[in-house]
C-alpha positions as CSV (number, residue, x, y, z in Angstrom):
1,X,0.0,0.0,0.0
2,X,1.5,3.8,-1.1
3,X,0.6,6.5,1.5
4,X,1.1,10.1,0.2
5,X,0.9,13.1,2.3
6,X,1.3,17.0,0.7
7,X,2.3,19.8,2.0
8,X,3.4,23.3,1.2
9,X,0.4,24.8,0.6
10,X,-0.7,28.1,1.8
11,X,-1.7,31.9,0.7
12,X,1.1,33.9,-1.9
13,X,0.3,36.9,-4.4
14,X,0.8,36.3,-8.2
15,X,4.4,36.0,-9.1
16,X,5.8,34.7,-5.9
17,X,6.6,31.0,-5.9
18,X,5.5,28.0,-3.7
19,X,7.2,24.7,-3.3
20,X,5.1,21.6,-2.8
21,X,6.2,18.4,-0.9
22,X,4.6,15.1,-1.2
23,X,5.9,12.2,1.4
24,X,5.9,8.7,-0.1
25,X,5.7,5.8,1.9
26,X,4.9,2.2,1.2
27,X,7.0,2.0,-2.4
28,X,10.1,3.7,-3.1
29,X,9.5,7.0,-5.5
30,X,11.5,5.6,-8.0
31,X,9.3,2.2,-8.8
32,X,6.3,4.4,-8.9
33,X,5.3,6.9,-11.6
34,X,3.9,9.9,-10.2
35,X,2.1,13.2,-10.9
36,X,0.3,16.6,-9.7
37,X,-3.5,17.2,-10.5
38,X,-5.3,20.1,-9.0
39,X,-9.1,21.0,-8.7
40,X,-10.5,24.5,-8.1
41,X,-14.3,24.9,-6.9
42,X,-16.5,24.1,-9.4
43,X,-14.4,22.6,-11.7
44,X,-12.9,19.1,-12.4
45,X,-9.6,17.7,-11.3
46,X,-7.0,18.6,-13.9
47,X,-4.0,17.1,-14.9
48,X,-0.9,19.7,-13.8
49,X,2.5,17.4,-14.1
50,X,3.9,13.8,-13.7
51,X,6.9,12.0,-13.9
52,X,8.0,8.4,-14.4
53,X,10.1,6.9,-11.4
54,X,13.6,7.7,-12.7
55,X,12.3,10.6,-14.1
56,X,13.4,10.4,-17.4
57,X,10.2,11.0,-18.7
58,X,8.1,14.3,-17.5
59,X,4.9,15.7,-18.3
60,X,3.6,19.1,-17.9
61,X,-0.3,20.8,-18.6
62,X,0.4,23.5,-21.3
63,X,-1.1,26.0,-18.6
64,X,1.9,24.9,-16.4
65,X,4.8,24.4,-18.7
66,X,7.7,26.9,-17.9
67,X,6.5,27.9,-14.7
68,X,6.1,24.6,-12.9
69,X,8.7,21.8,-12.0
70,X,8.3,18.3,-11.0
71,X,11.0,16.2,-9.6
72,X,11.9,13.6,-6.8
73,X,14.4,13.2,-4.2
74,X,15.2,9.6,-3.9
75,X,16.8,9.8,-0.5
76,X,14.1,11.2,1.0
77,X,11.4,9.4,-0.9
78,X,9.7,12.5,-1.7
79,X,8.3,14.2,-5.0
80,X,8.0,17.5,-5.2
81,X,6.0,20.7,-7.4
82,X,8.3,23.8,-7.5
83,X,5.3,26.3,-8.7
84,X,7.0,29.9,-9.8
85,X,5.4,32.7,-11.7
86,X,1.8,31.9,-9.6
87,X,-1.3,33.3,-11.0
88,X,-4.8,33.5,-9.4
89,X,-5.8,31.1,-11.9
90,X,-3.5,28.7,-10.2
91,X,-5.6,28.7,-6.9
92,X,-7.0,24.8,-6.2
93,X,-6.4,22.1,-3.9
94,X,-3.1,20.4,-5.2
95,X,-3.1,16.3,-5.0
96,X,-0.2,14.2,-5.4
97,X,-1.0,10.7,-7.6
98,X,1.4,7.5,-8.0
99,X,1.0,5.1,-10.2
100,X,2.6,1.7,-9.6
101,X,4.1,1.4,-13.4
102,X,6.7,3.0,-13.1
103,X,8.2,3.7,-16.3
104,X,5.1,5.5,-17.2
105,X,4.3,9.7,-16.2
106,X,0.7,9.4,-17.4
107,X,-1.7,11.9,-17.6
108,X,-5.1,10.3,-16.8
109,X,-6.4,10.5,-13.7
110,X,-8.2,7.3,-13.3
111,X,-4.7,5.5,-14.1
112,X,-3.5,6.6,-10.4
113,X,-3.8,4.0,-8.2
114,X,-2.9,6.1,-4.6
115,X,-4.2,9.9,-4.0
116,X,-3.1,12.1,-1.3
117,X,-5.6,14.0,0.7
118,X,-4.4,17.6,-1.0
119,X,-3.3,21.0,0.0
120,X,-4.6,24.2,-0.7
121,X,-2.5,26.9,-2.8
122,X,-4.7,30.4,-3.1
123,X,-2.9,33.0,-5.2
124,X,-4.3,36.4,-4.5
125,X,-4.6,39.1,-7.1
């Protein structure tokens, strides 16, 4: 079983930058593939980034790309979201995903197996 818990959420104004944290437990990060979806109110979850388990293969949304980094730190078994450039549009609960193939950084969110409860990013104006 793969426990994930995120963190790093909180309240910044557009431009600043916000690094999320997501502790993996149960598998190692690098035989999972794992990713970053996000859901404001109202809407439906949406893809943001993944990443297969050695990270040679990355995915970003095109809303995301250049502003948005996903990457692991094997020693500490955690994967992380380095969010820079934030805009209000960017406000949701962020929730980290693994997958157990892990040579795979899919996209679809009903080919994650594990879910983390989410954190809340709100970019003010």
């Amino acid at each position: 079983q793969v426990q994930l818990v995120e963190s790093g959420g909180g309240l910044v104004e557009a431009g600043d930058s916000l690094r999320l944290s997501c502790a993996v437990s149960g598998r190692r990060v690098v035989s999972v593939g794992t990713g970053w979806f996000r859901q404001a109110p109202g809407k439906e979850r949406e893809f943001v980034a993944s990443q297969s388990g050695y990270g040679q293969l990355r995915n970003y949304a095109d809303s995301v790309k250049g502003r948005f980094t996903i990457s692991r730190d094997v020693a500490e078994n955690r994967v992380y979201l380095q969010m820079n450039s934030l805009k209000p549009e960017d406000t949701a609960v962020y929730y980290c995903a693994a997958d157990r193939r892990s040579s795979y950084a899919t996209v679809r969110a009903e080919e994650y197996e594990y879910w983390g409860q989410g954190t809340q990013v709100t970019v003010s104006i």
